[in-house]
C-alpha positions as a printed NumPy array, in Angstrom:
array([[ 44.043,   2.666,  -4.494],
       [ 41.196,  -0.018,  -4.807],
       [ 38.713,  -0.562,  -1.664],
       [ 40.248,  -3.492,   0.421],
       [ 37.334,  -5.679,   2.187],
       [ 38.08 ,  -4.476,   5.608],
       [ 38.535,  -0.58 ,   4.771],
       [ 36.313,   0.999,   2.093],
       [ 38.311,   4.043,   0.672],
       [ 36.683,   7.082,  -1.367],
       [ 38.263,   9.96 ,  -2.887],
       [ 36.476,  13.203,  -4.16 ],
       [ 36.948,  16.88 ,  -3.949],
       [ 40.505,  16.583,  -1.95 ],
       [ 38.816,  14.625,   1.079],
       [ 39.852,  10.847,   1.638],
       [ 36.978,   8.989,   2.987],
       [ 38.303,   5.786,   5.032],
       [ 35.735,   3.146,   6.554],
       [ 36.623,   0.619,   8.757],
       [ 34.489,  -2.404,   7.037],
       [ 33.947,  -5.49 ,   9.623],
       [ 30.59 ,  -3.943,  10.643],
       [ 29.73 ,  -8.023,  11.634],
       [ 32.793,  -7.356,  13.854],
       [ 31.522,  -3.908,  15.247],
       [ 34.607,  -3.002,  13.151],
       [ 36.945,  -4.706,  15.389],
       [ 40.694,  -4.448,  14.349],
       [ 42.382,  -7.535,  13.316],
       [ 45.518,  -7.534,  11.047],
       [ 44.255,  -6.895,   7.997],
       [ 42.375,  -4.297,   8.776],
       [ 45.302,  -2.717,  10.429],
       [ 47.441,  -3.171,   6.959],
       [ 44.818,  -2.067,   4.967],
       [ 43.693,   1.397,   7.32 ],
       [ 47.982,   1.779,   7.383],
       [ 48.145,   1.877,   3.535],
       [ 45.283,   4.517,   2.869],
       [ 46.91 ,   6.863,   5.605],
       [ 50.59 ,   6.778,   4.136],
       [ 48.441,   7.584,   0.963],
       [ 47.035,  10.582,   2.99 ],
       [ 50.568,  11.66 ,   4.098],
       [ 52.471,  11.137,   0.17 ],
       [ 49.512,  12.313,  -1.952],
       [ 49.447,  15.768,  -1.584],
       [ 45.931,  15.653,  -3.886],
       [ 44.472,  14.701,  -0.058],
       [ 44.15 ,  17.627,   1.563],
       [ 41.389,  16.196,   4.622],
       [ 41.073,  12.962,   5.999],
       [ 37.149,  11.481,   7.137],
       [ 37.372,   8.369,   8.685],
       [ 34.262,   6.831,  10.276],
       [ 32.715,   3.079,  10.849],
       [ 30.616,   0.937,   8.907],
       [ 26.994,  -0.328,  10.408],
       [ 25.856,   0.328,  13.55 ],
       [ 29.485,   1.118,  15.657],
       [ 32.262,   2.801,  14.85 ],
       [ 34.539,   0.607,  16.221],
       [ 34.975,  -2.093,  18.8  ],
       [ 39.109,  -1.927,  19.459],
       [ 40.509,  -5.38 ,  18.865],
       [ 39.534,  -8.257,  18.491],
       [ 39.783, -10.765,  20.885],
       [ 39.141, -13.746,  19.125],
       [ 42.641, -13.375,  17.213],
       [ 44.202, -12.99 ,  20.937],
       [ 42.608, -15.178,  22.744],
       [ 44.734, -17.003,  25.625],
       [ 43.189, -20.322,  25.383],
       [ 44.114, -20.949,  21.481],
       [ 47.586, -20.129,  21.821],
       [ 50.643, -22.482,  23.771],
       [ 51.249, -19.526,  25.867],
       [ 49.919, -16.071,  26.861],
       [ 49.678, -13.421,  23.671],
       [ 52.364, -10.774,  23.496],
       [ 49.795,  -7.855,  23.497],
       [ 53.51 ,  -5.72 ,  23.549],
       [ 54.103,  -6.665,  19.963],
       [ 50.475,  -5.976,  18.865],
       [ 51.17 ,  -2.627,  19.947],
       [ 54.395,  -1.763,  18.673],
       [ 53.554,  -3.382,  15.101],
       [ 50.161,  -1.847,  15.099],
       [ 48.243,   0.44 ,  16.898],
       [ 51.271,   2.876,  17.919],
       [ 52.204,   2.914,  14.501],
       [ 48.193,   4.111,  13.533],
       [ 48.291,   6.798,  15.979],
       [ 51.572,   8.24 ,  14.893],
       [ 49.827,   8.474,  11.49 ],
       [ 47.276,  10.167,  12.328],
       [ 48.903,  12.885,  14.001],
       [ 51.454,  13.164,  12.552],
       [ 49.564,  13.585,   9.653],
       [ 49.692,  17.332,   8.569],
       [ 46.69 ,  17.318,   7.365],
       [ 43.003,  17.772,   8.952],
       [ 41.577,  14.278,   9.947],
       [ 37.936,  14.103,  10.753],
       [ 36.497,  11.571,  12.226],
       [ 32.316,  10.597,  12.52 ],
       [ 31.57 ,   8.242,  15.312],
       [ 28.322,   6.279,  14.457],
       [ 27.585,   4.262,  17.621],
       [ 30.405,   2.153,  20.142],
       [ 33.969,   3.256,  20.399],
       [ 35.073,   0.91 ,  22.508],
       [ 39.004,   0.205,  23.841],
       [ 41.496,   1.226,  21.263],
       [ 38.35 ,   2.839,  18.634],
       [ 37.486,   4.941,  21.327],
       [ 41.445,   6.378,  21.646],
       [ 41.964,   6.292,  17.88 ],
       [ 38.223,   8.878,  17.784],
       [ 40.394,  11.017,  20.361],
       [ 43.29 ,  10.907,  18.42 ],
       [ 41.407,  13.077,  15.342],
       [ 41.589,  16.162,  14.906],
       [ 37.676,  17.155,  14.796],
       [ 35.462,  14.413,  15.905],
       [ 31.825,  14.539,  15.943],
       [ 29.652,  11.906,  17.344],
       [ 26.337,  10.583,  16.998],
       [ 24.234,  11.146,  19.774],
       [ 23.619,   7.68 ,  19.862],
       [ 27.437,   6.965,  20.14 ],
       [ 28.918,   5.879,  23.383],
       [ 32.866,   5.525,  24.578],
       [ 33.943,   2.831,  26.394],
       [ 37.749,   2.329,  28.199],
       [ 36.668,  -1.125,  27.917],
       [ 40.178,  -2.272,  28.725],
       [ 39.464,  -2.511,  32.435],
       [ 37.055,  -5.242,  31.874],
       [ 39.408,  -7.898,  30.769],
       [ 42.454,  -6.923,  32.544],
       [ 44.284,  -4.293,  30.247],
       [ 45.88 ,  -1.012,  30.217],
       [ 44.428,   1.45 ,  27.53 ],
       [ 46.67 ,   1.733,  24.811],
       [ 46.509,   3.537,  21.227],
       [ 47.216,   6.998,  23.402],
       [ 44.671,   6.95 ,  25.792],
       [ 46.487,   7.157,  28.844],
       [ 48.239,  10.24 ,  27.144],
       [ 44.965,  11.831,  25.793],
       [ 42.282,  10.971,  28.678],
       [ 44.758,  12.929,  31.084],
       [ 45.137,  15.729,  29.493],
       [ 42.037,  16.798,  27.509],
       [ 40.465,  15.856,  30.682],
       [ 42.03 ,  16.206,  33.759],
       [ 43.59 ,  13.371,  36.231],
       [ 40.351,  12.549,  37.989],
       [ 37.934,  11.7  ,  35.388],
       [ 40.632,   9.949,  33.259],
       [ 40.942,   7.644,  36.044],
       [ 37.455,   7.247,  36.414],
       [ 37.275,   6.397,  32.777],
       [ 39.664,   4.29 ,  32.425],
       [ 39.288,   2.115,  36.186],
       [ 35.468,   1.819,  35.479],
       [ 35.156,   0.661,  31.832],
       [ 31.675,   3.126,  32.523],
       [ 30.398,   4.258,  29.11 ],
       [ 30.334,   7.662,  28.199],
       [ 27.547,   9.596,  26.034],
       [ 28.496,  11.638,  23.014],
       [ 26.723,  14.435,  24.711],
       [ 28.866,  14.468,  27.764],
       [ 32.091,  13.624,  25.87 ],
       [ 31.633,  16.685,  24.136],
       [ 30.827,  18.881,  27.041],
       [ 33.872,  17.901,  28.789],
       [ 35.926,  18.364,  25.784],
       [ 36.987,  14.739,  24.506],
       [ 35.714,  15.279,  21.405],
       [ 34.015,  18.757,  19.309],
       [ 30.353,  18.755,  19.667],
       [ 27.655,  15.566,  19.31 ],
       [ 25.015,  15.502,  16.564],
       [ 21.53 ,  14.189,  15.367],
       [ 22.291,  10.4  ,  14.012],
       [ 20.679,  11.248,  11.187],
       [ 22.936,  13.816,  10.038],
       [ 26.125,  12.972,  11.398],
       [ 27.962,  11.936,   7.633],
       [ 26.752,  14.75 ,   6.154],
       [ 27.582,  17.187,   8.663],
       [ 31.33 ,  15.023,   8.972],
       [ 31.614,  15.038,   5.172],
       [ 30.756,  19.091,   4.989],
       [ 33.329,  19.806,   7.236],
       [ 35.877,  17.345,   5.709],
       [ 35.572,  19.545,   2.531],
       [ 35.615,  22.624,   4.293],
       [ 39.09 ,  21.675,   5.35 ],
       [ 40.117,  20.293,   1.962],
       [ 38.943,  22.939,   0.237],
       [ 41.099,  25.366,   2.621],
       [ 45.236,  26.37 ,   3.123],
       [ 46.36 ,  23.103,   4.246],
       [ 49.257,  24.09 ,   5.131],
       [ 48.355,  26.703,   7.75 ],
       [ 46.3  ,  24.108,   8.414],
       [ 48.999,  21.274,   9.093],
       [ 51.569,  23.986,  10.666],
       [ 48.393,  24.978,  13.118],
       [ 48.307,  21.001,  13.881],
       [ 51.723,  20.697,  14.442],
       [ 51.772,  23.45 ,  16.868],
       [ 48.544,  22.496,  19.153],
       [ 50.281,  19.054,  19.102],
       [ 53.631,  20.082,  20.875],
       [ 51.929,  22.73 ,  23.213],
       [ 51.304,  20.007,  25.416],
       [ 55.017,  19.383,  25.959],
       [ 56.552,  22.151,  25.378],
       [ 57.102,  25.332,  28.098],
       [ 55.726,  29.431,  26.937],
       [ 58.668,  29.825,  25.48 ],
       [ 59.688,  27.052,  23.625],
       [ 56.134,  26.909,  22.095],
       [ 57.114,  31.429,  21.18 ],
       [ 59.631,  30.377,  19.488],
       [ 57.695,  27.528,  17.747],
       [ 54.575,  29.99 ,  16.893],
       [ 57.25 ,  32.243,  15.128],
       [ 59.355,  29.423,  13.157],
       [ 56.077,  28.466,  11.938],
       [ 54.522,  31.524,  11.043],
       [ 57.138,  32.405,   9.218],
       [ 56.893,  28.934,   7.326],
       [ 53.612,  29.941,   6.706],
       [ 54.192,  33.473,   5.475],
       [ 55.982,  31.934,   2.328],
       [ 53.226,  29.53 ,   1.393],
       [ 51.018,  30.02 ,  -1.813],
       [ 47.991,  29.899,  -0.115],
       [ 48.689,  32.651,   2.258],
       [ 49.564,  35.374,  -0.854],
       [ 46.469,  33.809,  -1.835],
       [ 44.66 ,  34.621,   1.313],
       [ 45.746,  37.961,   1.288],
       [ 45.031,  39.01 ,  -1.834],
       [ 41.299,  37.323,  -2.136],
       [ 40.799,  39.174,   1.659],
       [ 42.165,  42.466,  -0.318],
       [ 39.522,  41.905,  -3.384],
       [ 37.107,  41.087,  -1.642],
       [ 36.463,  37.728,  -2.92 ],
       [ 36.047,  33.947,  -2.228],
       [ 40.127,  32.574,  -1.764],
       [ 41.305,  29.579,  -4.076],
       [ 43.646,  27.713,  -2.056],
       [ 46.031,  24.986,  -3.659],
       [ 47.031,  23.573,  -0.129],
       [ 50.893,  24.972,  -1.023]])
């Protein structure tokens, strides 16, 4: 699929690298950008050539949330229906990313602010730039956080801080977000793609469909009671015992030698 102007896609080596392209925008979503990100992820989900997702930002932030110029009050007859914005869009972006059984990395270089911050929390692995700071920016002009942060601020972090978050608009350093456990570990600016892109083809390069069961099953923990998620461990696993890549695994482990996963 061609580059679009507001998403620049890249393929190589079973890793789909996606980035958001409005860097005069700090990569602000408007609706073509939302198409365009929409259209490479389906890809991700129907090609099963993608084994790893990397998304990251283009310029110096990763990526702003909306923006408000397309939903601004005082150039419309009446008040926006921000309702619609998220049912069309950003509800429909998060359910693609994890839903997606695949690994999705994500590289934050610089602001996540409002819904960019939620869709970095909605990855799988996300790394950050040192440099990078998240923002629940939403209190500042009146809004609830959407795109699954009042789902994932709770619970990767606890009632009290997700409050404080999200009531404060406060920005929060890459170093602390990791440390608390909002997203996997902060890096050196200077090698935050690389390190991103290694790890994207680590995962492509692995059994991604262990992979996407092990995703699925993290995912529904947080719902789901001891014995509900027993049963789900052992529906999976045995999903898992019949794949390709786990007679692979086995018999590379066996001869001592380097596994070549298909991702079946």
């Amino acid at each position: 699929m061609p580059d679009t102007e507001t998403v620049l896609s890249a393929f190589a080596d079973g890793v789909l690298r996606l980035t958001l392209n409005r860097p005069d925008k700090l990569n602000a979503f408007n609706e073509e950008m939302h198409l365009a990100l929409r259209a490479e992820l389906e890809r991700a989900h129907q090609d099963p050539s993608v084994r790893a997702v990397l998304l990251t930002g283009a310029g110096r932030g990763f990526c702003a949330g909306q923006d408000l110029g397309d939903r601004d009050p005082r150039q419309s007859d009446g008040p926006p229906d921000l309702g619609r914005t998220i049912e069309l869009f950003y509800n429909p972006l998060i359910r693609l990313i994890r839903g997606l059984e695949k690994p999705v990395v994500c590289a934050v270089n610089g602001a996540a602010a409002g819904a960019g911050a939620n869709i970095a929390f909605a990855c799988d692995i996300t790394l950050a730039a040192r440099s990078a700071r998240f923002i629940q920016a939403f209190a500042r002009i009146g809004l609830v956080p959407d795109s699954g942060g009042t789902w994932s601020l709770p619970r990767l972090l606890g009632e009290a801080r997700a409050k404080a978050l999200a009531l404060t608009a406060e920005p929060l350093d890459a170093e602390t977000a990791a440390n608390w456990g909002l997203i996997w570990k902060a890096v050196d600016d200077a090698v935050l793609l690389d390190e991103t892109a290694a790890l994207a083809a680590r995962l492509a390069a692995g059994p991604t469909k262990g992979l996407g069961l092990t995703k699925r099953a993290i995912q529904m923990a947080a719902t789901n009671s001891l014995e509900e998620q027993l049963e789900l461990e052992r529906d999976l696993q045995r999903e898992a015992g019949r794949s390709a890549d786990y007679a692979e695994g086995v018999a590379a482990f066996l001869e001592k030698r380097k596994p070549g996963f298909t991702g079946r």
